[in-house]
SENUTI-849759 format. One line per 3 residues: number of its first residue (from 0); for each residue x, z, y of N, C-alpha, C, CB. Coordinates in pm, 1 decimal, always signed. Glycine has a CB too. Layout:
residues N
NUM = X:Z:Y:X:Z:Y:X:Z:Y:X:Z:Y; ... .
end
This chain:
residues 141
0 = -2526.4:-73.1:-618.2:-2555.3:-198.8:-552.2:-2427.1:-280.3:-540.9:-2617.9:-175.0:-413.1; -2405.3:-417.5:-563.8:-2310.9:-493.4:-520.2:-2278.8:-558.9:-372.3:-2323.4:-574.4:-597.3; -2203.3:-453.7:-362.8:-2129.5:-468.1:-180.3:-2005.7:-586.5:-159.5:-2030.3:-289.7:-128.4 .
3 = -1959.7:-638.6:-286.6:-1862.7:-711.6:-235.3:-1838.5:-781.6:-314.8:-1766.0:-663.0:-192.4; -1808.9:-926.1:-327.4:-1732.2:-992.8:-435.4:-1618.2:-1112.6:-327.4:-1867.7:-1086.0:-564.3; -1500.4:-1138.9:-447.5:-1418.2:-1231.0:-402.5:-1326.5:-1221.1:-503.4:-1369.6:-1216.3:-268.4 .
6 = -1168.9:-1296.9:-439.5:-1081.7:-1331.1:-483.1:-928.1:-1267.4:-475.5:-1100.5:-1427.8:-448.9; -842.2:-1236.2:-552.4:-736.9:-1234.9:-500.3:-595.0:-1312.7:-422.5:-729.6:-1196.8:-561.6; -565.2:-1324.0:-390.9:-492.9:-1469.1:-327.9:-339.0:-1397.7:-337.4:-553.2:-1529.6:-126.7 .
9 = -245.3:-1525.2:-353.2:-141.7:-1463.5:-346.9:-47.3:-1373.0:-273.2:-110.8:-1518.4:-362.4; -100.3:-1444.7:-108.1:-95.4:-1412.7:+3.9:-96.2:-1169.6:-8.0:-253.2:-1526.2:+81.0; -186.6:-1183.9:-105.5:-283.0:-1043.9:-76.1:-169.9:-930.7:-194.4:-514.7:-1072.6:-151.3 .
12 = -80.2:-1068.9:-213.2:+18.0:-982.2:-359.6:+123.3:-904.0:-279.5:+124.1:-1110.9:-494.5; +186.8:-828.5:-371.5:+349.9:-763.4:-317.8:+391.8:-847.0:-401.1:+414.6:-588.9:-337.7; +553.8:-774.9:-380.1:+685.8:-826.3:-449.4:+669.7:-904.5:-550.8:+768.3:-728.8:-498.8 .
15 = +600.4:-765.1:-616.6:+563.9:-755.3:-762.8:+480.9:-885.8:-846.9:+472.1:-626.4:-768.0; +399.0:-969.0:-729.5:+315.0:-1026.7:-797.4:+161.0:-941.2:-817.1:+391.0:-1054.3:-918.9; +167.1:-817.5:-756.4:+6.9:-697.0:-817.0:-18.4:-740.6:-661.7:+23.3:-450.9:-876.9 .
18 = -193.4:-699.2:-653.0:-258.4:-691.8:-535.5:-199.9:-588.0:-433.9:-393.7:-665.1:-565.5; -175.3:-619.6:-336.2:-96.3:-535.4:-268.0:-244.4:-384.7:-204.9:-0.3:-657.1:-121.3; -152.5:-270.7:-151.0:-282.1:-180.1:-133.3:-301.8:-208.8:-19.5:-282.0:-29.1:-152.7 .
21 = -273.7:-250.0:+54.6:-364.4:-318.7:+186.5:-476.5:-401.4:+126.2:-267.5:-431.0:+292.9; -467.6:-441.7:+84.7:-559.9:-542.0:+6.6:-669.8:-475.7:-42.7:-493.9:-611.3:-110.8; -644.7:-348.2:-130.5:-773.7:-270.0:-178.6:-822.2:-240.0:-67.5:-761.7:-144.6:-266.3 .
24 = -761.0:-178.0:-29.7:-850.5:-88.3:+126.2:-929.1:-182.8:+197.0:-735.9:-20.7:+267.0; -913.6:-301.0:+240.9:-955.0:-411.6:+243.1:-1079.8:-422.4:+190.5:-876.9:-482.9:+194.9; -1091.3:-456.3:+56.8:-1208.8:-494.4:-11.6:-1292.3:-377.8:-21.0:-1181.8:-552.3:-143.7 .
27 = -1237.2:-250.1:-18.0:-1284.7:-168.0:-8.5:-1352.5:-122.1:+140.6:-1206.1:-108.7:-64.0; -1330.9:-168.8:+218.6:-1369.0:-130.0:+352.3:-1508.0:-263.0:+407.0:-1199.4:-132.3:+459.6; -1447.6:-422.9:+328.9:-1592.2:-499.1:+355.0:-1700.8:-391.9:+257.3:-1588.5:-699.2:+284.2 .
30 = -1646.9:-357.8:+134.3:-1776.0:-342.8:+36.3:-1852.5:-189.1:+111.6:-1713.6:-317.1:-169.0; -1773.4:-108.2:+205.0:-1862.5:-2.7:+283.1:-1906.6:-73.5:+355.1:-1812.9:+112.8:+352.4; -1893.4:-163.0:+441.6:-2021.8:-213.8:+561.5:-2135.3:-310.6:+480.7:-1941.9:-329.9:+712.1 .
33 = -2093.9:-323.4:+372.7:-2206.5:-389.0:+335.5:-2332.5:-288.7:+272.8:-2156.5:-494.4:+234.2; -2265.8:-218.4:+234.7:-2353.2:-96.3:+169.1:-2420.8:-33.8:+316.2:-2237.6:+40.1:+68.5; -2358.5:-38.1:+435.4:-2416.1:-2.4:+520.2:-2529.7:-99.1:+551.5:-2333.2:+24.6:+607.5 .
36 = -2497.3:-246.7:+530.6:-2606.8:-349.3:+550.8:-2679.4:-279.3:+454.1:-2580.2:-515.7:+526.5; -2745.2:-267.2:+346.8:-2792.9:-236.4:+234.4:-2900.1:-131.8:+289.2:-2683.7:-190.0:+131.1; -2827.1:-43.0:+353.3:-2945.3:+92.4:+347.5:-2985.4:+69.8:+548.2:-2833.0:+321.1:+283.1 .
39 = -2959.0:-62.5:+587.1:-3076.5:-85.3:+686.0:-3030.1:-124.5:+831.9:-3165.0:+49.6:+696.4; -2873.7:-100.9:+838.3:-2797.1:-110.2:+968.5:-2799.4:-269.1:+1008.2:-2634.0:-49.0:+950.0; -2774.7:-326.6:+1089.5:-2766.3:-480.9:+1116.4:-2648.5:-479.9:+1241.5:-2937.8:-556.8:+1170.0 .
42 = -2565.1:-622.7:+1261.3:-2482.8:-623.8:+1357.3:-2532.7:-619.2:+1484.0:-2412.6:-715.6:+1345.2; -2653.9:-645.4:+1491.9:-2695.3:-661.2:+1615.1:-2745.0:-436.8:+1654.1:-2856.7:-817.8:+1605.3; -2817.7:-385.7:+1596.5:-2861.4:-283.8:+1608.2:-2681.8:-232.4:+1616.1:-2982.2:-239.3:+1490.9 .
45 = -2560.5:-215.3:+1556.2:-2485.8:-162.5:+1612.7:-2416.3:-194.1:+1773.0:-2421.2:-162.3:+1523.0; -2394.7:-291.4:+1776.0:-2373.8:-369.5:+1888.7:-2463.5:-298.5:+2029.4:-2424.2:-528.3:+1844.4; -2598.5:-295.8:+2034.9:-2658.5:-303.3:+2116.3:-2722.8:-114.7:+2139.2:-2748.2:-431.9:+2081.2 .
48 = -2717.1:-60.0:+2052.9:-2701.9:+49.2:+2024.8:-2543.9:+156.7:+2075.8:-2728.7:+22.7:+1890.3; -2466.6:+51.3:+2007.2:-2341.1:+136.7:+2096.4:-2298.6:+219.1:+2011.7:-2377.8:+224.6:+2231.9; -2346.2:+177.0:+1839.0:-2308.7:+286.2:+1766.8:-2218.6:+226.8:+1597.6:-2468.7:+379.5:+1746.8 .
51 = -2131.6:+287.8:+1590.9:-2015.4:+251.2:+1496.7:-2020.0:+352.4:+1410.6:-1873.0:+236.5:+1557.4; -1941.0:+360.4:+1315.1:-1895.6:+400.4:+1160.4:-1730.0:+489.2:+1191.5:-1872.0:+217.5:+1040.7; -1675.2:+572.3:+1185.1:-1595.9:+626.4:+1148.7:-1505.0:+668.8:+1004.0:-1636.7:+681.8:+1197.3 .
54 = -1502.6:+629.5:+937.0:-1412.2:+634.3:+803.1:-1331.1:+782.9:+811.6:-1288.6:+488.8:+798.4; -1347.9:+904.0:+780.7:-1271.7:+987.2:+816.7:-1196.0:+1057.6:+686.6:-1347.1:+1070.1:+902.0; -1222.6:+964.6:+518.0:-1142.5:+1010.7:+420.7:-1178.9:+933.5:+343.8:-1141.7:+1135.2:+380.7 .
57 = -1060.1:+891.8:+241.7:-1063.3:+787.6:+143.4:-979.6:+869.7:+14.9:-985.3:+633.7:+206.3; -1006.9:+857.2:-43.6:-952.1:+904.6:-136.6:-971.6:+727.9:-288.6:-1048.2:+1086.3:-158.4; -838.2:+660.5:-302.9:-872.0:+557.9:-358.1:-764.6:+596.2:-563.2:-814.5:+404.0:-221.9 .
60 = -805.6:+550.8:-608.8:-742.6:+535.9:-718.0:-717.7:+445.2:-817.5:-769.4:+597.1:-757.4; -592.2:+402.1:-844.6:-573.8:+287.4:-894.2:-560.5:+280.9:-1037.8:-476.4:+237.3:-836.6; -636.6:+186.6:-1090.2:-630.9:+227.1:-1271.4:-610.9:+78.2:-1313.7:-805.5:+311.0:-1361.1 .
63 = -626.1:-19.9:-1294.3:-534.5:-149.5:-1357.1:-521.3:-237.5:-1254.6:-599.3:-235.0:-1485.1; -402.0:-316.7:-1222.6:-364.6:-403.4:-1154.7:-438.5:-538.4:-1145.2:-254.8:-410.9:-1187.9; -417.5:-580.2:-1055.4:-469.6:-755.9:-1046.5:-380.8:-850.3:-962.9:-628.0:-774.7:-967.0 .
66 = -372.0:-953.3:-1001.2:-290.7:-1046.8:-973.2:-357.5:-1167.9:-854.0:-253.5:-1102.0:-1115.5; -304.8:-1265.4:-861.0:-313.8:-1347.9:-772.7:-450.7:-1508.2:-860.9:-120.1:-1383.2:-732.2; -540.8:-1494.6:-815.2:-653.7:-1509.7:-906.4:-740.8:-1508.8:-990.8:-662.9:-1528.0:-920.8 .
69 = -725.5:-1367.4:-957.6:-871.2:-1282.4:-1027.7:-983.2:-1281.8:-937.0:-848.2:-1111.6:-1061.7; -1097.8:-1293.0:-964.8:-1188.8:-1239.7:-910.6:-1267.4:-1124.2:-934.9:-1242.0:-1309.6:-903.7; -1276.7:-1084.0:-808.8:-1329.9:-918.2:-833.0:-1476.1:-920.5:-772.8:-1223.2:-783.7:-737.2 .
72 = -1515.5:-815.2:-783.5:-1658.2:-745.3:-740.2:-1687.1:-593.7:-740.6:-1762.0:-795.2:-829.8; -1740.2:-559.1:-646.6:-1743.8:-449.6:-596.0:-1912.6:-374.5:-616.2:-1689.5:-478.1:-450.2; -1879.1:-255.6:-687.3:-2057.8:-218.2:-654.4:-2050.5:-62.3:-614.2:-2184.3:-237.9:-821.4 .
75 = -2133.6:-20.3:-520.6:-2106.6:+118.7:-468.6:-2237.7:+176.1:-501.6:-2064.6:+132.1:-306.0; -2252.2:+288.2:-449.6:-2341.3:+414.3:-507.9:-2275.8:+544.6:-355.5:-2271.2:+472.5:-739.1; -2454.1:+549.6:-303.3:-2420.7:+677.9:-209.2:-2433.0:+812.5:-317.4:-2549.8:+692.3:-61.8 .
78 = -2365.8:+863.7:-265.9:-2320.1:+993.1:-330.0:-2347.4:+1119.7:-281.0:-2195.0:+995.2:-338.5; -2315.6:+1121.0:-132.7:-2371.7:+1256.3:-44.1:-2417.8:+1173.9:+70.9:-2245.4:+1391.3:+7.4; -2521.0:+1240.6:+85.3:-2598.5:+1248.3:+290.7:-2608.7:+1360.9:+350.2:-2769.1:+1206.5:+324.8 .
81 = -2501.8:+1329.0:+403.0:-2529.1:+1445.3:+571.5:-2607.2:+1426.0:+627.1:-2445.7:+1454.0:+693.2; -2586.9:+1514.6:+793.0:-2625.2:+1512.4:+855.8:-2623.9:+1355.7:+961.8:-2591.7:+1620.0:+869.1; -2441.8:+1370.0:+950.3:-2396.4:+1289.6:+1079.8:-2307.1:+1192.3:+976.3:-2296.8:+1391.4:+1225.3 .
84 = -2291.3:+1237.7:+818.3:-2200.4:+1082.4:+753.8:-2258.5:+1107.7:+603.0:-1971.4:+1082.2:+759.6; -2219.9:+973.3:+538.9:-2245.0:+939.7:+396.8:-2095.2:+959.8:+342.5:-2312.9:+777.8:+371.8; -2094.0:+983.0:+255.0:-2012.7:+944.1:+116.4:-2056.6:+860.4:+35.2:-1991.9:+1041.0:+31.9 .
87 = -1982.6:+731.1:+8.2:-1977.1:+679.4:-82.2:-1883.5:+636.0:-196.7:-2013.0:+627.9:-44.8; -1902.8:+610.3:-317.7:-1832.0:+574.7:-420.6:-1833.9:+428.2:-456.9:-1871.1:+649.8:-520.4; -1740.2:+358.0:-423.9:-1713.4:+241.8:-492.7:-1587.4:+197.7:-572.2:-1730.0:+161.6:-410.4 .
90 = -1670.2:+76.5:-664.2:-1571.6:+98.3:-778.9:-1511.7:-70.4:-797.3:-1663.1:+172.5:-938.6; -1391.3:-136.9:-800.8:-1370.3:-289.9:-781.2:-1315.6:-302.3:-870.1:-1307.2:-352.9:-674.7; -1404.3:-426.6:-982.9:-1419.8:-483.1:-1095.1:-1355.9:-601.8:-1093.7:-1541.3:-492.7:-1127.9 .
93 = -1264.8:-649.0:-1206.8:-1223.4:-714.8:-1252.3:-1360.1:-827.4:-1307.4:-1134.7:-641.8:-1327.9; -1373.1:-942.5:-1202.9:-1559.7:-986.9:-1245.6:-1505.5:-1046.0:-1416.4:-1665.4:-1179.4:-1099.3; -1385.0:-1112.1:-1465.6:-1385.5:-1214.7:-1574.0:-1396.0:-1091.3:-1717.2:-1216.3:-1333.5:-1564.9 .
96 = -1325.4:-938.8:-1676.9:-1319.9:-891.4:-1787.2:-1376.0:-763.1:-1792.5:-1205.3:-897.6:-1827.3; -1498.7:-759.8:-1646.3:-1560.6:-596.3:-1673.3:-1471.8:-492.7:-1600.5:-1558.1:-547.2:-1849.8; -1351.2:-500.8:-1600.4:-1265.8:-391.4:-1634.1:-1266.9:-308.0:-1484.0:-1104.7:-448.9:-1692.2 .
99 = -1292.8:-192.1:-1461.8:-1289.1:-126.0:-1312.6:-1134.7:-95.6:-1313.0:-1397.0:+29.3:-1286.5; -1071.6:-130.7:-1212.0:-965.5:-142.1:-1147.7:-888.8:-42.5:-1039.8:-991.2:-240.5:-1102.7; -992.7:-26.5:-958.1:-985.8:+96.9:-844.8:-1106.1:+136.8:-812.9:-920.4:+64.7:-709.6 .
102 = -1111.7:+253.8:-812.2:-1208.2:+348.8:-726.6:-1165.0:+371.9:-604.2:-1230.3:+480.7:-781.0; -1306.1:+420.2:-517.3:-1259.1:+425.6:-389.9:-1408.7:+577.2:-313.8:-1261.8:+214.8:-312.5; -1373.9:+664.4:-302.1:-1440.2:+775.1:-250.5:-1458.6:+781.8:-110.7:-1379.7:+882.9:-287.5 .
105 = -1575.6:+782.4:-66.5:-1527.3:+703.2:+106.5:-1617.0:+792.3:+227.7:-1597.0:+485.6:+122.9; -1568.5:+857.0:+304.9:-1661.0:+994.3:+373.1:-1645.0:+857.4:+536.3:-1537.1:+1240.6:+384.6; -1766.3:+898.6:+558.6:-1805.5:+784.3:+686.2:-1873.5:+859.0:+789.2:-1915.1:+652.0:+640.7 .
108 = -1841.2:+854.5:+906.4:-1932.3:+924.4:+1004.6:-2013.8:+835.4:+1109.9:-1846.1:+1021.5:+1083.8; -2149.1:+880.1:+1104.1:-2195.2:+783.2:+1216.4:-2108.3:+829.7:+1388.6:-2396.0:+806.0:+1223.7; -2110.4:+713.0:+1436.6:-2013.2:+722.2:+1592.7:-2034.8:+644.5:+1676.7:-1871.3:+702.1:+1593.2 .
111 = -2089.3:+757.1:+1802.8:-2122.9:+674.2:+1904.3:-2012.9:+636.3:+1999.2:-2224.9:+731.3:+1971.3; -1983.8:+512.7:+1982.8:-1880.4:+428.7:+2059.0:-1835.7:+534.8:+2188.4:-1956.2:+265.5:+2118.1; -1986.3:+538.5:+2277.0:-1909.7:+543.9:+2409.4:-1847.8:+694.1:+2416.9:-2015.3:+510.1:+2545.7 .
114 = -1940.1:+784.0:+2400.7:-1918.8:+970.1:+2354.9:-1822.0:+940.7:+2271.8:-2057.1:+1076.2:+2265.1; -1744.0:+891.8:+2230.6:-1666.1:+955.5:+2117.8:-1648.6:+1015.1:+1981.3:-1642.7:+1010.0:+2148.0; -1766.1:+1068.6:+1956.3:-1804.0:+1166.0:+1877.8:-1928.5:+1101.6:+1767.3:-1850.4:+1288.7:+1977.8 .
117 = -1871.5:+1231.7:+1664.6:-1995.6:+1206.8:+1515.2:-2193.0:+1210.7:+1578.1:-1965.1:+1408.0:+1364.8; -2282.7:+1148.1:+1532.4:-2397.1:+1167.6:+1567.9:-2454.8:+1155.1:+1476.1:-2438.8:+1112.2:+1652.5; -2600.3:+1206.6:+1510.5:-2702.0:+1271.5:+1362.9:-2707.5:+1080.8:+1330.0:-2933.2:+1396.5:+1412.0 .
120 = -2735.7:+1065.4:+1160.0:-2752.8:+970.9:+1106.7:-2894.8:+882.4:+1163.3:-2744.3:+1014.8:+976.4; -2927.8:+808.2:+1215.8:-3040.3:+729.3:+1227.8:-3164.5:+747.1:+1120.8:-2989.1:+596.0:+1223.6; -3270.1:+787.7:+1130.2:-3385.2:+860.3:+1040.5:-3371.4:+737.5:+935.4:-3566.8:+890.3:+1122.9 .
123 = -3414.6:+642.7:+1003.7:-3452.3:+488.9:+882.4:-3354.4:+462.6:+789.9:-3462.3:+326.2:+957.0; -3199.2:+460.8:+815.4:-3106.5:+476.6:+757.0:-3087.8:+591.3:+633.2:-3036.2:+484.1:+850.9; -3052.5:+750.2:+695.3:-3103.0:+840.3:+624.1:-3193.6:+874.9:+536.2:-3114.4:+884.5:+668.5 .
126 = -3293.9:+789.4:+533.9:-3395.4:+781.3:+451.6:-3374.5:+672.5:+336.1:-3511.0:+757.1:+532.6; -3296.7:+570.8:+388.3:-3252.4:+474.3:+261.4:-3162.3:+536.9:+172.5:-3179.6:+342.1:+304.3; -3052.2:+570.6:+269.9:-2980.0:+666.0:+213.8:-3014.8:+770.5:+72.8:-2964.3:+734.3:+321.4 .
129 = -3095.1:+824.5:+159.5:-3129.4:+985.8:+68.8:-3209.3:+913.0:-87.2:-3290.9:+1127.9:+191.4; -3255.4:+820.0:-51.5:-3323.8:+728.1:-166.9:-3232.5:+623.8:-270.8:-3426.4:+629.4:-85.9; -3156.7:+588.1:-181.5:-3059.0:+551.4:-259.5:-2863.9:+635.9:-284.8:-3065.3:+410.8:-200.2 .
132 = -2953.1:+773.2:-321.1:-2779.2:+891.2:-391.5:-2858.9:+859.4:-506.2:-2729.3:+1124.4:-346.8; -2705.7:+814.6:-586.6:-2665.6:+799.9:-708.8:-2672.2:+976.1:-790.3:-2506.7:+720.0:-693.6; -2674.8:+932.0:-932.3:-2728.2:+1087.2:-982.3:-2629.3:+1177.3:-962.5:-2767.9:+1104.0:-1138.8 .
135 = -2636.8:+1313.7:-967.4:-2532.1:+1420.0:-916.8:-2490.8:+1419.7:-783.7:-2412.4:+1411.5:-985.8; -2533.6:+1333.9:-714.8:-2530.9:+1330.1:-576.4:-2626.1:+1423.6:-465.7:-2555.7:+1198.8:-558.3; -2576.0:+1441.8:-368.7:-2635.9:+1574.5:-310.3:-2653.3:+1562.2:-147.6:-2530.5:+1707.3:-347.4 .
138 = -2759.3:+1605.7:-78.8:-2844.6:+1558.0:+48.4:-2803.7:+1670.8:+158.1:-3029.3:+1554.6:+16.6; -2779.5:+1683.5:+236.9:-2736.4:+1761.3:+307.2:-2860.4:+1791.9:+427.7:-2602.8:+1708.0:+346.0; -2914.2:+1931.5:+437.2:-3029.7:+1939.1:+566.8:-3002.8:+1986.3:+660.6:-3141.5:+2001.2:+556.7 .
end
């Protein structure tokens, strides 16, 4: 699914002139809440609910650089469902030439704000979820 598209800005460069890695993590972190929009969450149901996202491993990898006006796009794929978090895989595309740029492996825990702590995934969610793992992907009971 496509979780994210935009731009690079210069602002978002290093030294170097390359996208700086704050910047991936970045695009990489809108394109997980959107994927969370995707399989059913809304701002208001977290908000009022009391219940948040935890990020507890990233594992990102960088395979070609981008500069200061490129536009990119982002498309992810759930990968594992737990109990209490998803894994997902997203991958940020170079939109003018195709080219995937960085990967990004992303372990998420559902979290209830006020407790502190991981909680079982929301059924309606989990169920989008489990419907939408990408192939070789694996469900946890």
């Amino acid at each position: 699914m496509e979780t994210f598209r935009g731009l690079v800005y210069p602002a978002q460069c290093d030294a170097m002139g390359h996208l700086n890695i704050q910047a991936y993590v970045g695009f990489f972190d809108q394109a997980e809440v959107h994927c969370f929009l995707h399989l059913g969450y809304s701002a208001e149901y977290l908000h009022t609910q009391r219940i948040g996202w935890a990020t507890v491993r990233h594992v990102i990898e960088y395979k070609t650089e981008l500069i200061a006006g490129d536009f990119v796009v982002c498309t992810s794929t759930v990968t594992r469902v737990g109990t209490k978090s998803l894994t997902t895989d997203h991958r940020l595309i170079n939109a003018s030439t195709g080219v995937v740029c960085a990967t990004c492996e992303a372990t998420t825990a559902q979290y209830d704000l006020a407790a502190r702590r991981a909680v079982l995934l929301i059924e309606p969610v989990r169920r989008a979820a489990i419907a939408a793992v990408g192939d070789g992907g694996s469900v946890a009971t």
